[in-house]
N, C-alpha and C positions, 0 to 999 in steps of 0.2 A: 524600943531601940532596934534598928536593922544592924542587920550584920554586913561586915564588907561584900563586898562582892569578889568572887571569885579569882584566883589569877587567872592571868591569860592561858589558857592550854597549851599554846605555843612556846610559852615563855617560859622557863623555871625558874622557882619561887629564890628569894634571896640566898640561902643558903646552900643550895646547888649552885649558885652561879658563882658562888663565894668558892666552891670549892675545884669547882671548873677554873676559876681563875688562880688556883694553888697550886692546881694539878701542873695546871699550864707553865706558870712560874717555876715551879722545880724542873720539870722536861728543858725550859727554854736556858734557865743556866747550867742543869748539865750538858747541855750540848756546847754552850758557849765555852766550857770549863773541858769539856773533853777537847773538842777542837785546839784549844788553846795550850794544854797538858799532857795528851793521852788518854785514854780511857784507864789504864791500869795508876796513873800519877792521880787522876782524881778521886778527892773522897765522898763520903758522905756527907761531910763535916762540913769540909768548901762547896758543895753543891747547894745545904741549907743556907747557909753565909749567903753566898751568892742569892739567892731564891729569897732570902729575910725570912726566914723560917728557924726550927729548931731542928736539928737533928731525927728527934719523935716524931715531928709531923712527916718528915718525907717518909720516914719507913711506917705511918700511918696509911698515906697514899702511896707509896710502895715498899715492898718487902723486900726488896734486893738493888742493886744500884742495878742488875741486869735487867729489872722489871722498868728501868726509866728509860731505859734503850730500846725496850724489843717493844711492838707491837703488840696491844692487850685488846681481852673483849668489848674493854670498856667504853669503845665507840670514840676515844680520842687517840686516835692513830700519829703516831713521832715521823711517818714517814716522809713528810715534803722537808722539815730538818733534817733530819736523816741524810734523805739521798742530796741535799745537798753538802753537806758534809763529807759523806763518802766521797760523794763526785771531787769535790773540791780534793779530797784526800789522793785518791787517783790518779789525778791529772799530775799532783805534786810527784806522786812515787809511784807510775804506772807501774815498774816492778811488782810494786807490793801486793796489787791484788783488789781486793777489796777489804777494806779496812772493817767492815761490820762484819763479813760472812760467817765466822763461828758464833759470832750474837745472836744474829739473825735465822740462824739454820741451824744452830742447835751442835 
């Protein structure tokens, strides 16, 4: 009997893709959930809800609701959401500033 052949190199294998798309999914409703609530009205709780997820799994893939906002090493960058959320944020209340700056800059 052969054995399979290899995945593609390019590709990653099921269960990274599986988790790239969990990642994604939490990232994509809290942005939807802050935009919609504020960043300080949103929780964890409604972000999982949102995401179809549990609670465990987001602080699985992230340890803070600040780690689902900021920019990590981990090669999937929040910043085209982001900046258009801020933009959008902005344009509503140029007073305000920029809406991520103590998230984002610490």
């Amino acid at each position: 009997m052969t054995a399979p052949p290899p995945p593609h190199p390019l590709r990653p294998g099921l269960r990274e893709r599986k988790k790239i798309k969990t990642r994604r999914a939490i990232r994509t409703a809290a942005y939807a959930l802050i935009e919609e609530r504020g960043y300080d009205a949103t929780t964890i709780e409604q972000i999982a809800d949102r995401a179809e997820v549990s609670p465990s799994t987001v602080f699985r893939y992230f340890p803070t609701k600040e780690g689902i906002v900021v920019k990590t090493t981990s090669g999937i960058s929040p910043t085209a959401p982001w900046t258009s959320w801020s933009t959008a944020c902005r344009a509503e209340r140029p007073e305000a500033g920029d809406p991520g700056h103590g998230i984002l800059t610490g």
